[in-house]
C-alpha positions as CSV (number, residue, x, y, z in Angstrom):
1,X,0.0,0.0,0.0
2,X,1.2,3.3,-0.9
3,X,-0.3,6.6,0.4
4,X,-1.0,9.0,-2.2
5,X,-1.2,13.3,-1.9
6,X,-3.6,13.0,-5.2
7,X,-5.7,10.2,-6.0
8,X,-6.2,11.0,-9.8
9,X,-2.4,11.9,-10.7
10,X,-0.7,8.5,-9.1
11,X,-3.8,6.6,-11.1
12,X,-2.9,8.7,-14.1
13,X,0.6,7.4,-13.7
14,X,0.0,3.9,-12.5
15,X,-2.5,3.6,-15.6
16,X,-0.7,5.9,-18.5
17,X,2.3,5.9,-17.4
18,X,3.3,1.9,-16.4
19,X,0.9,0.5,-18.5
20,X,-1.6,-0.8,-15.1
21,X,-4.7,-1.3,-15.1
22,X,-7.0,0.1,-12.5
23,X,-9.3,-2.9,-10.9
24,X,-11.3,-1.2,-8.5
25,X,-11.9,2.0,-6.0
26,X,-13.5,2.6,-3.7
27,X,-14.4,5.3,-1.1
28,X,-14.9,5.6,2.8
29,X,-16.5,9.0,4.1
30,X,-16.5,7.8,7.6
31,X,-12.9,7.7,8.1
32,X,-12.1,10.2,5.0
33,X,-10.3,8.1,2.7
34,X,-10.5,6.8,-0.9
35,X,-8.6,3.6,-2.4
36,X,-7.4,2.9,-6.0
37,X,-6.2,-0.8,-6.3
38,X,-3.7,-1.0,-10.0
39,X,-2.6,-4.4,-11.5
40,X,-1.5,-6.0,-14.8
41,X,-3.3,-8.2,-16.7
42,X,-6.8,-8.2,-14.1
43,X,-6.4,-10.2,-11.0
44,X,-5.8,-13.0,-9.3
45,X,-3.4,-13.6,-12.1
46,X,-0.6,-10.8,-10.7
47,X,-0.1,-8.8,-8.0
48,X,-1.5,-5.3,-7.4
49,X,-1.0,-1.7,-5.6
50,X,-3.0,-0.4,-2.7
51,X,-3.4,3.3,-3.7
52,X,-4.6,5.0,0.0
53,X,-5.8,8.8,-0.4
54,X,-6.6,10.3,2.9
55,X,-8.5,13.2,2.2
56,X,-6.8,16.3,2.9
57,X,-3.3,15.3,3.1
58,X,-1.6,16.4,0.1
59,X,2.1,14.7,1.1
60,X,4.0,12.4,3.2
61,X,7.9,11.7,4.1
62,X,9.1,8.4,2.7
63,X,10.7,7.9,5.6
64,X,13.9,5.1,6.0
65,X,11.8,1.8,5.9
66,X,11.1,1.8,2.3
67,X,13.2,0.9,-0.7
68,X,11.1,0.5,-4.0
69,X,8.2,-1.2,-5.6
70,X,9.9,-3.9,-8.5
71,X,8.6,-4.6,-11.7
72,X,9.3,-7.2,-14.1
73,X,9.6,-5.6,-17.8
74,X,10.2,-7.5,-21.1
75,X,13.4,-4.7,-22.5
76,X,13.8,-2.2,-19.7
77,X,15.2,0.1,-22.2
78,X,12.1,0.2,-24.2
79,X,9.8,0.5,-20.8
80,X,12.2,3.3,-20.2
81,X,11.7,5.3,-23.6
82,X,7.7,4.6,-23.1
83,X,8.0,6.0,-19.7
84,X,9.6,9.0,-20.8
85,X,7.3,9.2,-23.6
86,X,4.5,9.0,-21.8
87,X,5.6,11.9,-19.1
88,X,7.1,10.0,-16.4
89,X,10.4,10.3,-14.2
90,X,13.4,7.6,-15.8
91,X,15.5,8.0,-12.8
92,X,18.3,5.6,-13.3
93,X,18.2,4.8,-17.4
94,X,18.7,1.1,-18.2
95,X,21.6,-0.7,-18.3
96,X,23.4,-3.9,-16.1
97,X,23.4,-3.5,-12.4
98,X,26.6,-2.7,-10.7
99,X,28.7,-6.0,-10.4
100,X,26.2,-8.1,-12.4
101,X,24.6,-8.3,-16.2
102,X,20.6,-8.0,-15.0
103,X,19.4,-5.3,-16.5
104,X,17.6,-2.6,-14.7
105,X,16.2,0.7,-14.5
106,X,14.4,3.4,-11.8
107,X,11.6,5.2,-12.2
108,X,10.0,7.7,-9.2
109,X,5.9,7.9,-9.4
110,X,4.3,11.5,-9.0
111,X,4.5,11.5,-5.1
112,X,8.3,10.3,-5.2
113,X,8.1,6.4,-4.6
114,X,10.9,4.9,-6.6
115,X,9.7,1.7,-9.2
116,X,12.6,-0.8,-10.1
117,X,12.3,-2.0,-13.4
118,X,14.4,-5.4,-13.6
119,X,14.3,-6.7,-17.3
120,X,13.7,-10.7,-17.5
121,X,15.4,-13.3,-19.1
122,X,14.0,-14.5,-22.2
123,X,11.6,-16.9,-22.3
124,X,10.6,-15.7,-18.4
125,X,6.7,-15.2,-17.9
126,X,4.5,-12.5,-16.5
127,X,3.1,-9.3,-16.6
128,X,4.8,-5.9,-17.0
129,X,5.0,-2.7,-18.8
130,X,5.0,-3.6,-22.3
C-alpha cells in the first residue's frame, strides 16, 4: 500500500504511465479516505498496488523503511523510452546492475516512490510494462 497526496495523478501514472490497469476504487467518508487498487493483466493472475488517499493530506515523508516497488519488464530500455514518452520520471536509465549483467532501471511515481524495473530473461513469464 502506498499513500498517495492526489488520487487521480498516481492513477494517471500507474495507468498511462506503467501501462496498469486500475481494478477497482472505492471510497470511505466515515474515516475520510478513498482507495485505488492498480494491476496488470486483471487479478488474481498478478499482483496489485494499494493506492490509500486520505483526504486532505496532500504529502507524506518516505521515511527510511522503504526501498522501491519492483517490476518485471520484457526490454527495460524500451519501458524506459515509453515511460519517458508518456511523461514519467526515468531515474536511473537502463543498463546492467553494478557487479552483475541483469538489467535494470528506476523510475520515481508522481508522489516520489521509486519503481525498479528489472528486465527478465527471455523466455521468463509475466506481466509488465509492455
Amino acid at each position: 500500500m502506498l499513500r498517495v497526496g492526489d488520487l487521480q495523478r498516481s492513477i494517471d501514472f500507474y495507468t498511462k504511465v506503467l501501462g496498469m490497469q486500475l481494478l477497482r476504487t472505492s471510497e470511505n467518508p466515515e474515516y475520510k479516505y478513498s482507495l485505488a487498487f492498480v494491476g496488470y493483466e486483471g487479478n488474481p493472475a498478478q499482483a496489485e498496488i494499494e493506492l490509500t488517499y486520505n483526504w486532505g493530506t496532500d504529502g507524506y515523508e518516505m521515511g527510511t523503511a522503504y526501498g522501491h516497488i519492483a517490476l518485471g519488464v520484457p526490454d527495460a530500455y524500451a519501458a524506459c523510452d515509453k515511460i519517458k514518452a508518456a511523461g514519467g520520471n526515468v531515474t536511473r536509465e537502463a543498463g546492467p546492475v553494478k557487479g552483475g549483467s541483469t538489467v535494470i532501471a528506476f523510475v520515481t511515481d508522481p508522489d516520489g516512490y521509486k519503481i525498479e524495473l528489472i528486465q527478465r530473461a527471455e523466455g521468463a513469464a509475466g506481466g509488465g510494462l509492455r
